[in-house]
C-alpha positions in Angstrom: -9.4 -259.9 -3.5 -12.1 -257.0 -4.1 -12.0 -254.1 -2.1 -14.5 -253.3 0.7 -15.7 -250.9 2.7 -13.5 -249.8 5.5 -10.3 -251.6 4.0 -7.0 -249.7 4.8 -5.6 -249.0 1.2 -3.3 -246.9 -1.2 -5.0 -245.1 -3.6 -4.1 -242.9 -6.6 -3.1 -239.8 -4.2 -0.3 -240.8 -1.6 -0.7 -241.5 1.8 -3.1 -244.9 3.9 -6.7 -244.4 3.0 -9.6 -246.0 4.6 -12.7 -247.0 1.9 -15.8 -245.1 2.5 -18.2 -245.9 -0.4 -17.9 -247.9 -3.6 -20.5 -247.4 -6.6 -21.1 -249.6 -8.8 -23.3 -247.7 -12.0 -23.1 -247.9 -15.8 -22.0 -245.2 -18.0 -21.0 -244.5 -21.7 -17.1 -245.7 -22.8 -15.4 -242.3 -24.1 -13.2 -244.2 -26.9 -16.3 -246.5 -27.8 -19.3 -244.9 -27.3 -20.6 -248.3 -26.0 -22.5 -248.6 -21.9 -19.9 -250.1 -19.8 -20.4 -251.1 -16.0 -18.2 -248.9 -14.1 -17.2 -248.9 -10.2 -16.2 -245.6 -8.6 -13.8 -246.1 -5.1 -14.6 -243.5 -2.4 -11.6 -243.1 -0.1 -10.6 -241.1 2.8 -7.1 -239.8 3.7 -6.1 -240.7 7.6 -2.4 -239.9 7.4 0.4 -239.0 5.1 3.0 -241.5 4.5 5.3 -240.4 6.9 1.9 -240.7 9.4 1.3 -237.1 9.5 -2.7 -235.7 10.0 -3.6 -235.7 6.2 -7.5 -235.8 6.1 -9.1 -235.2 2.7 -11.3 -237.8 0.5 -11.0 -238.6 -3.1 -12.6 -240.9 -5.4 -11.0 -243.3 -8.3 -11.3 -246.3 -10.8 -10.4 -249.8 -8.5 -7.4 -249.6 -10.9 -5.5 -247.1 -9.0 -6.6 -248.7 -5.4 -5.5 -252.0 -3.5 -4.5 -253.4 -0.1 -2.1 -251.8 2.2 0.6 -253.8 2.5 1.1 -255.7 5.7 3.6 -254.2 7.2 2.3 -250.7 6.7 -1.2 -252.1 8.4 1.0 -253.4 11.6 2.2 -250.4 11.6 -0.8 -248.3 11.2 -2.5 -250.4 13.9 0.1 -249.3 16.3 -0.1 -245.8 15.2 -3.6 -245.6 15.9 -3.6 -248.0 19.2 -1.0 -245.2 20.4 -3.2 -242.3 18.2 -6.3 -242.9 19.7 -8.1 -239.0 19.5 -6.7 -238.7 16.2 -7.8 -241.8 14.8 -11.2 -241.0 16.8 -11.4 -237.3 15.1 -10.7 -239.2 11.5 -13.8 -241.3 12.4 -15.9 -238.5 13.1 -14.7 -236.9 9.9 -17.3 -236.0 7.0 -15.8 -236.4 3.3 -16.5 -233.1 2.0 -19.3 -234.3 -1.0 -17.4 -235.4 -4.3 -19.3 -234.5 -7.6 -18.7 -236.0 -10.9 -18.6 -233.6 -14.4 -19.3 -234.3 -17.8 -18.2 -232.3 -20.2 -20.1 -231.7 -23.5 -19.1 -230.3 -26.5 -21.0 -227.7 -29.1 -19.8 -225.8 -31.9 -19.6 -222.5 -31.0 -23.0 -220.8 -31.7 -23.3 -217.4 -34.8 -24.6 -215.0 -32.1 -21.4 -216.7 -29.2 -24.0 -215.7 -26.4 -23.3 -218.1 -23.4 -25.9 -216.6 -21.6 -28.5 -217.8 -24.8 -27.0 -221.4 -24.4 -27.1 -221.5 -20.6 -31.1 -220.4 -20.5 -31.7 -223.0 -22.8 -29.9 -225.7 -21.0 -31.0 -224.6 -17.4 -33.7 -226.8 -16.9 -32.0 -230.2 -18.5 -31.9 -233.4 -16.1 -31.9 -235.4 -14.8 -30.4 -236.6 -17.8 -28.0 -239.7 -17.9 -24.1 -239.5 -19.8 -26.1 -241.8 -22.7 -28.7 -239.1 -23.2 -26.2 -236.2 -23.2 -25.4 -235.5 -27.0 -28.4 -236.7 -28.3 -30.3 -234.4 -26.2 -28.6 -231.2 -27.0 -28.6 -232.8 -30.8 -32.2 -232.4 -30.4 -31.7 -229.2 -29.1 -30.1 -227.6 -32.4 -27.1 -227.9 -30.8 -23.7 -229.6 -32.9 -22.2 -231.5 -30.8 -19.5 -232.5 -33.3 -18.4 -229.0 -35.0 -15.0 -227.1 -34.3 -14.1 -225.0 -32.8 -17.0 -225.7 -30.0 -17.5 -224.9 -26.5 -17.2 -226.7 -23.2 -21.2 -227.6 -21.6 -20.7 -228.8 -18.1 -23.5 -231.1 -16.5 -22.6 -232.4 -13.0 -23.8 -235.4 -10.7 -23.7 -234.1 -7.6 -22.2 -237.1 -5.3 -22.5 -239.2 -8.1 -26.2 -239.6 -7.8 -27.5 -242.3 -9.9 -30.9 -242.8 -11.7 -31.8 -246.3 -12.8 -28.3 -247.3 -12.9 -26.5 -244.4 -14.3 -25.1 -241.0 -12.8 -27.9 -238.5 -13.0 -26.9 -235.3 -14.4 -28.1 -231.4 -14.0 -26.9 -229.1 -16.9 -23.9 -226.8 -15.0 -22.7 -224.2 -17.3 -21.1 -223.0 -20.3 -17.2 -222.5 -20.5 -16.0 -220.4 -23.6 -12.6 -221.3 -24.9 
């Protein structure tokens, strides 16, 4: 059975989550190169295992998420039935906005001036994950060479455009 929003689960950090949002988008295969469909799980954290206060939200691949087991969901109903201004406050709770990064690679540049790189990216996106390397290909940029340097484009809350996560260029990381 698929998740859903507002399913009680376990997810890849420990501790009963409760499904907030799940995406559904297409993206480029990292081992293949290929557009695969993707689904992103948003969940957030009610309690710890041992039913402490553990709020905090994360996101993950369905792979890593599935049902809470029946026991654990008679036993959560009690806790919240007896819990009920905690359970109201995790209601009321925001997730804090999760972004999504792509990471780029170029070789490093003769005149290894970030700042050069970072002015010439500063306007790039939207831009989708399929676009990336071809773009900064265009750009004069080697996006195979070695050593290379880290460019970092983010989706902010995995906002998608036709389809795919939209990306804004981030920054440069030497390494």
């Amino acid at each position: 059975m698929a998740p859903k929003i507002g399913d009680w689960v376990r997810s890849y950090s420990a501790g009963i989550w409760q499904i907030y949002r799940i995406l559904d988008y297409k993206c480029k295969d990292p081992v293949t190169g290929k557009v695969v469909e993707k689904t992103t799980i948003f969940s957030k954290r009610f309690v710890s295992d041992s039913f402490k206060r553990s709020f905090k939200e994360e996101c993950c691949d369905p792979a890593f998420v599935y049902l809470l087991e029946l026991d654990k969901k008679k036993e959560l109903d009690a806790f919240i039935e007896s819990n009920s201004g905690l359970y109201q406050k995790f209601i009321d709770h925001e997730p804090k906005q999760i972004d999504c990064i792509y990471n780029a690679w170029i070789g490093i540049p003769p005149h290894r001036d970030s700042q050069i790189i970072a002015d010439k990216l500063k306007d790039l996106g939207p831009i989708k994950d399929i676009e990336i390397n071809p773009k900064l290909n265009e750009l004069g940029f080697n996006t195979k060479a070695m050593p290379s340097w880290t460019v970092q484009f983010v989706s902010s809350g995995f906002e998608c455009l036709g389809g795919y996560l939209s990306f804004q260029f981030l920054r440069v990381l030497e390494q």
